[in-house]
C-alpha positions in Angstrom: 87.1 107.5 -83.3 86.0 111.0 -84.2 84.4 110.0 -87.3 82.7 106.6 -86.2 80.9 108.9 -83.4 79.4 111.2 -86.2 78.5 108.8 -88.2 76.7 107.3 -84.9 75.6 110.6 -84.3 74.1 110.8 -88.2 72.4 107.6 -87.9 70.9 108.2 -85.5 69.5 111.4 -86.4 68.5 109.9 -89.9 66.2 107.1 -87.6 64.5 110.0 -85.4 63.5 111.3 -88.3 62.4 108.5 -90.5 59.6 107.5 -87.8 56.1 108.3 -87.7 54.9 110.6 -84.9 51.2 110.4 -85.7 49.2 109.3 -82.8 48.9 105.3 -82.4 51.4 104.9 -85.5 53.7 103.0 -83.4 56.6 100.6 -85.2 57.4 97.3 -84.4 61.2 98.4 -84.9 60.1 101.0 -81.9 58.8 97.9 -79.8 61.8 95.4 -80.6 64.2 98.5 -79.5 66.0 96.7 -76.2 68.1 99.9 -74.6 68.3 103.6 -75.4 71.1 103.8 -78.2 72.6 106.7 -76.3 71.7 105.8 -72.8 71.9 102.2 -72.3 71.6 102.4 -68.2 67.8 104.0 -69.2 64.8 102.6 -67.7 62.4 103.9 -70.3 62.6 106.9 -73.0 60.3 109.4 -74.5 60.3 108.2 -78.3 58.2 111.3 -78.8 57.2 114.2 -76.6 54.9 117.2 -78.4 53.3 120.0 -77.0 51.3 123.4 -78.3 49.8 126.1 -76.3 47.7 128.6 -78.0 45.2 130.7 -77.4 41.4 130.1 -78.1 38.3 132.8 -78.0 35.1 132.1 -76.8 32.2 134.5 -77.0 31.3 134.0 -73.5 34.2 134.1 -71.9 36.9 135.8 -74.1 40.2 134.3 -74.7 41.7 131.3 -73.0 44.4 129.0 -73.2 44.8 125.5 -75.3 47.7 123.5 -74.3 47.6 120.3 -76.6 49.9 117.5 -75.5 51.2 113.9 -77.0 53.7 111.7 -75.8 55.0 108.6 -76.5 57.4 106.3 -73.6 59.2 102.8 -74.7 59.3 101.0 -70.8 62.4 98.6 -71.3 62.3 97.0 -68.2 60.4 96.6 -64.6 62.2 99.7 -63.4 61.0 102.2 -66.0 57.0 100.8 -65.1 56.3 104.3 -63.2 56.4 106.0 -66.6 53.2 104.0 -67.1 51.1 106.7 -64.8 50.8 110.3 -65.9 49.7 113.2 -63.0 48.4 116.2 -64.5 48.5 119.5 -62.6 45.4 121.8 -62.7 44.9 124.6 -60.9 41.6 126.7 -59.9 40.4 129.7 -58.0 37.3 130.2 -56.2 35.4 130.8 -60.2 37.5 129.0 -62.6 39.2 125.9 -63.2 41.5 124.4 -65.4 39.8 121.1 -67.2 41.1 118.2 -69.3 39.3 116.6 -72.3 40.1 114.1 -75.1 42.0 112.4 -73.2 43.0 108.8 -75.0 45.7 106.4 -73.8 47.2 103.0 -75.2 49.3 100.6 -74.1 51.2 98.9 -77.4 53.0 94.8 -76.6 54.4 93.5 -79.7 53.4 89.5 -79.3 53.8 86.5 -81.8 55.4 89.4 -84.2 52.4 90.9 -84.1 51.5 94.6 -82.6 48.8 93.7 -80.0 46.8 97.5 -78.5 45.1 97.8 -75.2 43.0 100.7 -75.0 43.1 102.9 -70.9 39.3 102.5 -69.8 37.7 105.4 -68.3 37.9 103.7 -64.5 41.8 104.2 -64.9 41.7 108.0 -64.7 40.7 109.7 -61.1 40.8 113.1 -60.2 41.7 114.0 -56.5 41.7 117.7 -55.2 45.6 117.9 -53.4 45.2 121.6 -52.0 42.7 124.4 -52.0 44.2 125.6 -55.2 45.2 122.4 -57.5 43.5 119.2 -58.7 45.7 116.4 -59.9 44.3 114.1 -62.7 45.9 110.9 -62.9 45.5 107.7 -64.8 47.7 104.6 -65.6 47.8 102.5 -68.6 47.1 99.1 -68.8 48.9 95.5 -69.7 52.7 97.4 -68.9 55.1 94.8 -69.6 59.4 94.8 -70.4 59.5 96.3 -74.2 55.8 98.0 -74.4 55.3 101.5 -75.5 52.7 103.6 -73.8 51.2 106.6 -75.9 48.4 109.4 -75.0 47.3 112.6 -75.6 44.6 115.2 -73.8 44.1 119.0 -74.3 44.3 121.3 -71.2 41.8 123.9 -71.3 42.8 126.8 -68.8 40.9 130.4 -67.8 44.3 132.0 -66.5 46.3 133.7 -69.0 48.7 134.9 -67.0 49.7 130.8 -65.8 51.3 129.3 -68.3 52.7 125.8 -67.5 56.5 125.8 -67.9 57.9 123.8 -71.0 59.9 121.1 -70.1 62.8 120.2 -72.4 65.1 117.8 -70.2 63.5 115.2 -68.1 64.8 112.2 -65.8 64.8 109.4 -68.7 66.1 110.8 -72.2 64.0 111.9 -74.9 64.4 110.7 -78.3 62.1 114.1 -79.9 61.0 116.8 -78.9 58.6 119.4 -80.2 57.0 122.7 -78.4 54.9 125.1 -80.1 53.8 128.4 -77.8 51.2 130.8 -79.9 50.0 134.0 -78.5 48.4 136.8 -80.1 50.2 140.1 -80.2 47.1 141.3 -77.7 49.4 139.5 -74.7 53.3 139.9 -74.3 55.2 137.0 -72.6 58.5 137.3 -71.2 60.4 134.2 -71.5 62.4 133.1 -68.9 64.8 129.9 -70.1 66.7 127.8 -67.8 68.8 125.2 -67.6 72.3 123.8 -69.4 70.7 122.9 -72.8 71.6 124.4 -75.5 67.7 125.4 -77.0 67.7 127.5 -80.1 64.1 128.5 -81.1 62.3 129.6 -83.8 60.2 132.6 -84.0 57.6 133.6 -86.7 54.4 136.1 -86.6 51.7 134.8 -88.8 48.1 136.0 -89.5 45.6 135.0 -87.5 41.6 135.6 -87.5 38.8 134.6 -84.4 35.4 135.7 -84.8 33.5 138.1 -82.0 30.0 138.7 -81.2 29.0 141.9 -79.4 25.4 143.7 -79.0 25.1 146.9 -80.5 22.4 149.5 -79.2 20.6 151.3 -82.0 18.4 154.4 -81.1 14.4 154.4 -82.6 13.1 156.0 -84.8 13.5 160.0 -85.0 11.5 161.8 -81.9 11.0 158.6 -79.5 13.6 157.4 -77.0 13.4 153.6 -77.9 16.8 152.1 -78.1 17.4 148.3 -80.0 19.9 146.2 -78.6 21.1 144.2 -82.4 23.4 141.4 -82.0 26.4 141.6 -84.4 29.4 139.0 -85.4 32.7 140.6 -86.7 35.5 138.7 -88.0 38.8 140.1 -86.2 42.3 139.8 -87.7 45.6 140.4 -85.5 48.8 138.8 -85.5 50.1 135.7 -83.3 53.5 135.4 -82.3 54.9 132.0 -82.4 57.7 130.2 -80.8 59.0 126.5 -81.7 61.3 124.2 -80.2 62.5 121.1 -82.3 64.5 118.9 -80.0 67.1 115.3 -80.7 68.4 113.0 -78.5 68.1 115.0 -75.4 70.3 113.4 -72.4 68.5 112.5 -69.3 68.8 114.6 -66.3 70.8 112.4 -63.6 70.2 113.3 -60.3 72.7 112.7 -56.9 72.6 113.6 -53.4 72.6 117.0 -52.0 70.3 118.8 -54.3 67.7 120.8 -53.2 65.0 120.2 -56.3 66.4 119.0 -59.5 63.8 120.7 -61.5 66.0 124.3 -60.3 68.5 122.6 -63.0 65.9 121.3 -65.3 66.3 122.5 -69.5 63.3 124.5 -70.2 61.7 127.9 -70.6 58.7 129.5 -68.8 56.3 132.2 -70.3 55.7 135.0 -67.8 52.7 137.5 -69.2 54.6 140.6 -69.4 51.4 143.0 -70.4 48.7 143.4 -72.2 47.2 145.7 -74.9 44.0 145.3 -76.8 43.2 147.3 -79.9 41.9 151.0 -78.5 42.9 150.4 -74.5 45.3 151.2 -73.0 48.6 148.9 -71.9 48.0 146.5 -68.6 51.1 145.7 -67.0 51.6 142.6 -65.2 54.8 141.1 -63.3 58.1 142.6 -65.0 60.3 143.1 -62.6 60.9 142.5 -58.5 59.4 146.1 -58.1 56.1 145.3 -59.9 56.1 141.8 -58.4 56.4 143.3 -54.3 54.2 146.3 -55.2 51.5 143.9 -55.9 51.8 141.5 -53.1 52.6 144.2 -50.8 49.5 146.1 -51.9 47.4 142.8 -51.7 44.7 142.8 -48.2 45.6 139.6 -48.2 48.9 140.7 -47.3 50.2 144.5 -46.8 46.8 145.2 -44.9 47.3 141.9 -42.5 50.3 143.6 -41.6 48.4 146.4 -39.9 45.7 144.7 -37.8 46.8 144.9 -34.4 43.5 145.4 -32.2 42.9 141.9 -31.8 46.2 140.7 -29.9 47.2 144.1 -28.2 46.0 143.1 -24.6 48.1 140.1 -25.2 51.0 141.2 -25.8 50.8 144.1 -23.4 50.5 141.3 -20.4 53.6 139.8 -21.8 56.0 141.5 -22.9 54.8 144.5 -20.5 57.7 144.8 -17.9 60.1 143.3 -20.3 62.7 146.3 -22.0 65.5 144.2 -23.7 64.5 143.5 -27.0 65.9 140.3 -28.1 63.9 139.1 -24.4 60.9 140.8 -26.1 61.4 139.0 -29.4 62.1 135.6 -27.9 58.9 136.2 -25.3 56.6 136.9 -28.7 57.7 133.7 -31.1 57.2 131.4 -28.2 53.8 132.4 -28.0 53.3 132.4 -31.2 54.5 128.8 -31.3 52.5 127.6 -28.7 49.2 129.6 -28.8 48.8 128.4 -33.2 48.7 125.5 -35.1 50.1 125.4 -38.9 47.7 123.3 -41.1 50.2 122.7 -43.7 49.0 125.3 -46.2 52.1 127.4 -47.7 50.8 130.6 -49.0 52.7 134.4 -49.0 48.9 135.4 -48.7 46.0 135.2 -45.9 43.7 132.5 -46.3 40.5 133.6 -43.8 42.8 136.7 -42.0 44.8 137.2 -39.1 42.5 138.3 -37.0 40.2 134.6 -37.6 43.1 132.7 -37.2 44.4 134.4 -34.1 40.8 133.9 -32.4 40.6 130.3 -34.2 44.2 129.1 -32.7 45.1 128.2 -37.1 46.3 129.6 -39.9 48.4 129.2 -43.3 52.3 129.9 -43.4 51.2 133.9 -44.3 48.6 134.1 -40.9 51.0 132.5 -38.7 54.2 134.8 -39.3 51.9 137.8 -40.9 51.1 138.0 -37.6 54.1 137.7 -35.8 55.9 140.2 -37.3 52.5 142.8 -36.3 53.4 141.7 -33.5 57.0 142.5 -33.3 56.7 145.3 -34.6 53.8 146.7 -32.1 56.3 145.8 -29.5 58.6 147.9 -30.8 61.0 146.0 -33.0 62.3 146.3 -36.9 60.2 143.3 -38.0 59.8 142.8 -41.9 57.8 140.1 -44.1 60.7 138.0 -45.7 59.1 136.1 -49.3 60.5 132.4 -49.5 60.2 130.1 -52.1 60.5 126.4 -50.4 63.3 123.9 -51.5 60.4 121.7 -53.4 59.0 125.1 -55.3 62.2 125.8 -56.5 64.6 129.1 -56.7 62.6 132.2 -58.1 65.2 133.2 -60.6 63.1 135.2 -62.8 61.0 138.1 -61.7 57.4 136.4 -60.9 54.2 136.1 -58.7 54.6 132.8 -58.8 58.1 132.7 -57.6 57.3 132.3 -53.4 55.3 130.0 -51.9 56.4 130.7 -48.1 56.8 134.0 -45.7 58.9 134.0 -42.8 59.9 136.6 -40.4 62.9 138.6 -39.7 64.0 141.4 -36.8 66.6 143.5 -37.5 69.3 143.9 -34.7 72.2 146.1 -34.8 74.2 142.5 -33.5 72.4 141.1 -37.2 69.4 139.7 -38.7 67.3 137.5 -36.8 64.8 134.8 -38.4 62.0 132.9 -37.4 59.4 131.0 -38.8 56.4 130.1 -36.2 55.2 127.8 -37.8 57.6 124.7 -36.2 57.0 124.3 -32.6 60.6 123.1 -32.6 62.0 125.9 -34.8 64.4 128.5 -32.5 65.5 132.1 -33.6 67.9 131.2 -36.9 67.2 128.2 -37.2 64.2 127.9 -40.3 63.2 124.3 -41.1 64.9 122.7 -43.6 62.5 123.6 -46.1 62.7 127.5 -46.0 66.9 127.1 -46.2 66.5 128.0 -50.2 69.2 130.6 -51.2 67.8 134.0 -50.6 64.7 135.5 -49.5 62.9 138.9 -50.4 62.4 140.9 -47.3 60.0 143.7 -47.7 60.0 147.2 -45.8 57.1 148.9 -44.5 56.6 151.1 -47.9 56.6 148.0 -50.4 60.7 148.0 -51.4 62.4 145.0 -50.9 65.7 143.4 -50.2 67.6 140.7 -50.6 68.7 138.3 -47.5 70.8 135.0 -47.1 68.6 132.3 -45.8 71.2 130.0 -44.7 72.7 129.9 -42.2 76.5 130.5 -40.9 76.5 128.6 -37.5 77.6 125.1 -38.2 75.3 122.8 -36.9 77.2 120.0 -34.5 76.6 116.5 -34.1 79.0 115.3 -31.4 78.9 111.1 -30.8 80.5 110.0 -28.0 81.1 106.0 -28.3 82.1 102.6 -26.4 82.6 99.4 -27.8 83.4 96.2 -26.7 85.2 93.8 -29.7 84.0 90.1 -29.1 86.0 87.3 -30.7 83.3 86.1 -32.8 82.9 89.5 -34.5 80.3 91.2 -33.0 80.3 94.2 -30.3 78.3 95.5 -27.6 78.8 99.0 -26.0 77.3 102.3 -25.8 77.0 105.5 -27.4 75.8 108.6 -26.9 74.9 111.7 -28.9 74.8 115.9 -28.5 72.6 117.8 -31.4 72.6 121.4 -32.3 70.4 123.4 -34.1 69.4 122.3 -37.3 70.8 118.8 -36.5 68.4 119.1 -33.5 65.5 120.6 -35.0 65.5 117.7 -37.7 66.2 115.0 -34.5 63.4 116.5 -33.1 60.6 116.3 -35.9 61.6 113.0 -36.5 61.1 111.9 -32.9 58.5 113.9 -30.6 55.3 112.7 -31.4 56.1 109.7 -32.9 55.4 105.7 -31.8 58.6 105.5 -30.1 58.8 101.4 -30.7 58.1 102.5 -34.8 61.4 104.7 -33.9 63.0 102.5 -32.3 62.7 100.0 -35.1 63.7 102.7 -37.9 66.8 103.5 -36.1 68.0 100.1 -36.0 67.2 99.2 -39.7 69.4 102.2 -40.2 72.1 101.0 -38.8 71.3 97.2 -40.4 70.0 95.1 -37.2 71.1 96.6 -34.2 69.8 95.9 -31.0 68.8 98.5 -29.4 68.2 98.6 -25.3 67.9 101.3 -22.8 67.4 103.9 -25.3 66.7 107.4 -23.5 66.2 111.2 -24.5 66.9 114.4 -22.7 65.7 118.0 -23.7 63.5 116.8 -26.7 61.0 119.8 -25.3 63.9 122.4 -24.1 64.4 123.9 -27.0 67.4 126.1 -25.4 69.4 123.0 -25.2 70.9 120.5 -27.3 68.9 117.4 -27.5 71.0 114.2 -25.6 70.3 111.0 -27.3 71.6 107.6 -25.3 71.2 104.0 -26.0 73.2 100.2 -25.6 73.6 98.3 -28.4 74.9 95.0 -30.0 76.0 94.4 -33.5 76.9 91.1 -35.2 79.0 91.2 -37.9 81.7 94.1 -37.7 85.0 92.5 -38.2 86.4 89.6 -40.4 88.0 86.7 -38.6 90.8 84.9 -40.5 92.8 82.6 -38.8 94.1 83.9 -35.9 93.9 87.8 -37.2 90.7 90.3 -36.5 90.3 92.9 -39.1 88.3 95.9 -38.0 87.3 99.4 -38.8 87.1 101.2 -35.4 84.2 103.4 -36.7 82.3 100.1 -36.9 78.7 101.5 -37.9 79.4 104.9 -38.1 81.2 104.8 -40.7 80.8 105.9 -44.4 80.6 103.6 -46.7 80.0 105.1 -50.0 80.7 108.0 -51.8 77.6 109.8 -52.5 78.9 111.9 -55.5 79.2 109.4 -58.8 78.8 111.3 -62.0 81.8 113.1 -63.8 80.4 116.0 -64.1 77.9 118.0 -62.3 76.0 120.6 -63.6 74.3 122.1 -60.9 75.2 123.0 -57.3 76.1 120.7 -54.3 73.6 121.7 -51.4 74.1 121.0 -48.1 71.3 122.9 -46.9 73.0 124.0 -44.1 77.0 123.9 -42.8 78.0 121.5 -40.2 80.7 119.5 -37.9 80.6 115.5 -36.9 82.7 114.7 -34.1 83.1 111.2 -33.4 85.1 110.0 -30.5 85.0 106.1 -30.2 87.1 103.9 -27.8 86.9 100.2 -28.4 88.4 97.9 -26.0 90.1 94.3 -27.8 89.1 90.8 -26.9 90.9 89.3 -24.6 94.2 87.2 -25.8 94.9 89.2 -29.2 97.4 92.2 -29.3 97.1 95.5 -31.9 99.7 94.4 -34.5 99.0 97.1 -37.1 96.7 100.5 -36.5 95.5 103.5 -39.6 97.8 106.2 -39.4 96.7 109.7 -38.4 95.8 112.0 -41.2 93.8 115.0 -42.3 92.7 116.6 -45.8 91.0 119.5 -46.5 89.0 121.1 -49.7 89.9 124.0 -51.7 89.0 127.6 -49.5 88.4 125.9 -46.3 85.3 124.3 -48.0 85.5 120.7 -46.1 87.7 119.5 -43.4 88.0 115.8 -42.4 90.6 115.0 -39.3 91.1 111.4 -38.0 93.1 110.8 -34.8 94.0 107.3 -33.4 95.7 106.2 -30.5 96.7 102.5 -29.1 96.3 102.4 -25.0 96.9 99.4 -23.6 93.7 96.7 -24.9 92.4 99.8 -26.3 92.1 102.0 -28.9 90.9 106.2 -28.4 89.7 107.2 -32.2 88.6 110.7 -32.9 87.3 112.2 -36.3 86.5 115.2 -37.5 84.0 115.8 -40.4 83.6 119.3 -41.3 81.1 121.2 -44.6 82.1 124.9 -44.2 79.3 126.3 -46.8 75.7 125.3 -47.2 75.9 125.0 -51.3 79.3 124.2 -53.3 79.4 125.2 -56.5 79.8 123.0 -59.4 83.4 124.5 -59.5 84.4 122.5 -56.8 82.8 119.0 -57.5 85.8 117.6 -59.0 87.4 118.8 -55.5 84.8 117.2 -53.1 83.9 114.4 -55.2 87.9 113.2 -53.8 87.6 114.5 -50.8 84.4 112.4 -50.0 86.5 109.4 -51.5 89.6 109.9 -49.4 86.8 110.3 -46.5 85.4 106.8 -47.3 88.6 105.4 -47.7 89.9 106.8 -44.4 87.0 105.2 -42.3 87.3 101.9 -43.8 90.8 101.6 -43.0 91.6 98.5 -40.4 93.1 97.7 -37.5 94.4 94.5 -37.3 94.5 91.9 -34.4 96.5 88.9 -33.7 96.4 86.2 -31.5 99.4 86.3 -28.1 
């Protein structure tokens, strides 16, 4: 067996090789390919995926950076068509932008035995601007069909030295080749920051390298007058250029399952950090090279540090409210309401102030940064030990290497000798503790007056509760009617309650019952969806066809009808990365179904209860025959808010027994 997967392995290294990479030299053998060899459940593959970045001077505007790109996708089947559409990312500032040229694109069918080209028009490629600091281009290839290969290529041409886009080695179908070049001259030091689970082993050379520069010289007259020349002069320089390349087979796609919050945290591939600078007779320019250099700057930034010290324009404010009030966590709670209620978010996420605290507090809007900038001013002008917290959002990903570009977000946090309080004011349904979903991303950097920072566990330790409270009535033909009721707390109610206020409450209606696959739904009713102190109460009838098997004169039935679980959610062998749960949390289910009427219990579940390694999961199921009746309660308990890849084995069977447990029957038979 050993040897026949070698020799697998050998043959197909021996292919990889023997193709032709050039642009638009595409093989009918690449076309008549059916399924991945080593991935036969793939959609599509990468036959080829190349990228350089280098550096190029311009006499105008000094160096910039090249990034040159070519890729090549087999599509195998309707399901793999996406791969067909290519975004590109470009980002600008209020002078510069990043452009794309050259950009060709083919689509490649192979038809009567014969390879048959369509060529992208122009009208298939739109730019749209998706924030105040990127553009996305994007453009899709034509005539996509089971089998056809799609191939392109563009260059990148980019202003910002210090940005360069990370390398991406693994990606969500597999890739067949890979090669990455990165060139710099010695002029600019990168870091390089590699993540991931791949094994990547590059190659390093320095070379000789050569641009040419044009300066103006200024040559005095002749001797006794004053006249000065300006002479324009071209030199040829030579320096070195440090060069990195990757040279990549038969890389495994990256398989993706529930509870992760962004794949691309576990995602093979390295990122190039500009560590400094040094140009022939200057002196050495430091950029980001540690978490000190990386706070010093943001702190120091008026966008940020100086926003933190404006307090002129709310102080009668606050004074009138907060002015007879002593207790500080009163004081604290008084402030973030009327934060809340007094500005609006308008969706920008930014550490930094867009047009100031002082505008947005007078305009009623502001960014992530003006919104809690400002309250934390404000908590600590009424006295409190308020600090900026830096928070990278679950979608940005988890700042593991020392970077500007590492946060996104800013929240707030007030430290009590009881423990940390944090708050983000940008959710009008957010309470203290409880950050939306999208802020719960490991740890943030909170950062004291002076510019130090420290670290500070964003999730949180309260288990969040979900407690269900329902009554069913069993109907002889399988279906049930009843009632249920349900009790949410904190981020279980936050979550209830952006999904619901504000929204179409028929367009809710009809989502909740596709959720549950056709319910009726009648008297549905809400309490404290605005009293944020409370859990929110959720009520509603229902009927449901369909929720026991009828054979002969026997009813089989789970008694968690709907509610229950019906898959396991974790599938793969092995997982790589961490389980995330975003937060920890409790389901309580009690349910009491009453029988029809001439059919007895003749065989119940037994009670039972299992448990994950260190307390991590908990799962309790009690049930009890009274009389027509039966009384079920279950328990469903996630102690930690991410479970490490140790433990997947562990909850990958605890999930199962869970599933198993609430599918088991009880049984009726006829008197």
């Amino acid at each position: 067996m050993r040897i026949t997967f070698n020799l697998l392995a050998l043959l197909i290294s021996i292919t990889a090789f023997s193709q032709n990479y050039k642009f638009g030299k595409v093989s009918k053998e690449e076309l008549q390919e059916v399924i991945n060899p080593i991935d036969s459940s793939a959609t599509a593959s990468y036959l080829y995926k190349n990228r350089k970045t280098h550096f190029q001077y311009l006499p105008q505007n000094g160096f910039n950076v090249v990034t040159e790109v070519h890729e090549r996708v087999k599509i195998y089947n309707q399901e793999g068509y996406e791969y067909a559409t290519k975004q590109i990312a470009l980002y600008k500032s209020r002078n510069n932008e990043e452009e794309v040229s050259g950009l060709k694109a083919y689509t490649y069918n192979l038809i009567d035995g014969k390879i048959i080209e369509d060529k992208m028009s122009k009208d298939a490629v739109f730019k749209t601007e998706t924030s105040k600091y990127w553009d996305q281009l994007k453009f899709t290839l034509p005539n996509i069909k089971n089998g056809c290969i799609v191939e392109y290529r563009y260059k990148i041409f980019s202003p910002f030295i210090t940005n360069i886009d990370e390398y991406v080695f693994q990606e969500d179908i597999p890739i067949k080749k890979l090669e990455a070049v990165f060139e710099a001259p010695e002029y600019f030091v990168y870091k390089k920051n590699v993540k991931g689970y791949l094994p990547v082993t590059p190659k390093t050379e320095r070379l000789n390298d050569k641009f040419v520069y044009h300066g103006v010289s200024n040559n005095t007259g002749e001797a006794g007058t004053s006249s000065v020349k300006k002479e324009r002069y071209t030199q040829e320089v030579t320096h070195l250029t440090n060069k990195t390349s990757y040279d990549l087979l038969n890389i495994p796609a990256l398989k993706e399952e529930p509870y992760v919050s962004n794949i691309d945290n576990y995602r093979s591939g390295v990122k190039y950090e500009l560590s400094y600078t040094h140009y022939p007779n200057s002196s050495v320019d430091y950029y980001s090279t540690t978490w000190e250099d990386v706070v010093k700057t943001i702190y120091e930034s008026s966008s940020f540090g100086d926003e933190l010290d404006k307090s002129g324009y709310y102080e009668k404010d606050i004074d009138a409210l907060i002015g007879s009030i002593s207790d500080p966590v009163k004081r604290a709670y008084l402030i973030f309401d009327f934060v809340k209620s007094r500005m609006k978010w308008n969706n920008y996420h930014s550490f930094y102030t867009n047009q100031g605290v002082k505008s947005a507090y007078k305009d009623h809007v502001g960014n992530v940064a003006e919104i809690n900038l400002m309250l934390t001013s404000m908590l600590r002008y009424a006295g409190l030990r308020a600090y900026p917290v830096l928070v990278s959002t679950r979608s940005h990903g988890i700042p593991i290497f020392p970077t500007r570009e590492g946060y996104n977000y800013v929240v707030s946090c007030i430290r009590f000798p009881e423990g940390d309080m944090l708050l983000d004011a940008t959710n009008k349904y957010a309470v203290p503790n409880v950050l939306p979903t999208k802020a719960l991303n490991w740890q943030g950097r909170m950062i004291s007056e002076h510019g130090g920072s420290t670290l500070i566990d964003l999730y949180p330790k309260e288990k969040s509760k979900n407690t269900i409270f329902m009554m069913a009535k069993l109907k002889e033909d399988g279906s049930i009617e009843g009632a249920c009721r349900t009790m949410k707390t904190t981020h279980k109610a936050l979550e209830f309650r952006e999904n619901y206020i504000g929204v179409n409450l028929d367009d809710y209606l009809e989502r909740l019952e596709n959720k549950y696959d056709g319910m009726e739904i009648s008297d549905y009713a809400v309490k404290n969806d605005l009293d944020l102190s409370q859990p929110v109460r959720e009520s509603y009838k229902f009927v449901k066809e369909n929720q026991a098997d009828i054979i002969g004169d026997k009813i089989y039935f789970s008694p968690m009808f709907f509610l229950r679980d019906t898959q396991n959610p974790f599938k793969l062998e092995n997982r790589e990365y961490p389980v995330d749960f975003a937060y920890p949390s409790v389901t309580s289910c009690k349910i009491i179904v009453s029988i029809p009427e001439g059919y007895k219990i003749e065989s119940i579940p037994e009670a039972g209860a299992f448990m994950m390694p260190d307390d991590l999961g908990l799962f309790k199921y009690n049930i009890l025959p009274q009389g027509n009746k039966v009384q079920l309660a279950v328990e469903t308990h996630i102690s930690e808010s991410v479970i490490t890849p140790v433990y997947y084995a562990a909850l990958k069977t605890y999930f199962s027994q869970l599933v198993d447990k609430q599918g088991e029957q009880i049984v009726l038979s006829r008197i």
